[in-house]
N, C-alpha and C positions, 0 to 999 in steps of 0.2 A: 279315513278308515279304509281298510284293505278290508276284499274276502276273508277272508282268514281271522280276522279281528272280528269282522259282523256273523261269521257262522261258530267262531268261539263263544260271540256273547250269546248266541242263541242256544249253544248248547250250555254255557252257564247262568244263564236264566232260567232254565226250565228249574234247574238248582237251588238258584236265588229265589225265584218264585216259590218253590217246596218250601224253602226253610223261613223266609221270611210269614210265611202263612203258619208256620209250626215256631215261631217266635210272638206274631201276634198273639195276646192273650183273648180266649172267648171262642166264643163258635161264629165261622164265618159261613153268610148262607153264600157260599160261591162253590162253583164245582173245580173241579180239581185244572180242567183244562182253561178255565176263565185265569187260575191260580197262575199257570205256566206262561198265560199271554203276559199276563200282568208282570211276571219275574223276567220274561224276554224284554218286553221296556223296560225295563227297570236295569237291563243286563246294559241294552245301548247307552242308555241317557247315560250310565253310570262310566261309562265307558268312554264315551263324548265328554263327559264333564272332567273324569282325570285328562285326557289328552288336553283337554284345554286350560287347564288348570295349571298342565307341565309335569305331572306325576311323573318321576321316571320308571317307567318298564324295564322290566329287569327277565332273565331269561326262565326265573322261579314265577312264584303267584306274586302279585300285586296284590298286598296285603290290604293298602289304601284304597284300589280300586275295587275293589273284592267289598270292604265296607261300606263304601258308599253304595253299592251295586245293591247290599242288604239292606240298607237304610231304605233307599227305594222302593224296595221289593215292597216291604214291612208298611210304609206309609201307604203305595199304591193298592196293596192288596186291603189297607185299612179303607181309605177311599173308595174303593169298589164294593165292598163287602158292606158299608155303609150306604150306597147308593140301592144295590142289589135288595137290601134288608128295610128297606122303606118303600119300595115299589113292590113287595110282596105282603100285603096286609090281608 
């Protein structure tokens, strides 16, 4: 991973985080900026796992990496928002 790759995922996580939190259905007790961590991992691992997988990059959007990045997002933030939502009784 170059700079450039690891400060694009960070600013398309903060992205993948929003949407995937506005794609989970329900109300999740997480705050907005817990949201954006969650979608910043979600931006790497997703990112990590096409390079490793062989995705090829292309000089548009990575259509494939872009979905996985969401899928991520969407389970991580489910993950957390379940975690978060049992420790507040």
């Amino acid at each position: 991973m170059t700079i450039e790759s690891i400060l694009g995922a960070i600013v398309i996580g903060a992205v993948v985080g929003a949407l995937g939190r506005l794609l989970l259905p329900g109300r999740q007790p997480i705050g907005w900026i817990l949201t954006i961590v969650v979608g910043i991992v979600a931006a790497l691992i997703g990112t990590a796992l096409a390079q490793v997988m062989g995705v090829e990059t292309t000089k548009g959007i990575d259509w494939i990496e872009l979905v996985m990045q969401l899928v991520l997002a969407v389970v991580g933030v489910g993950i957390v928002a379940g975690i978060r939502g049992r420790s507040r009784v």
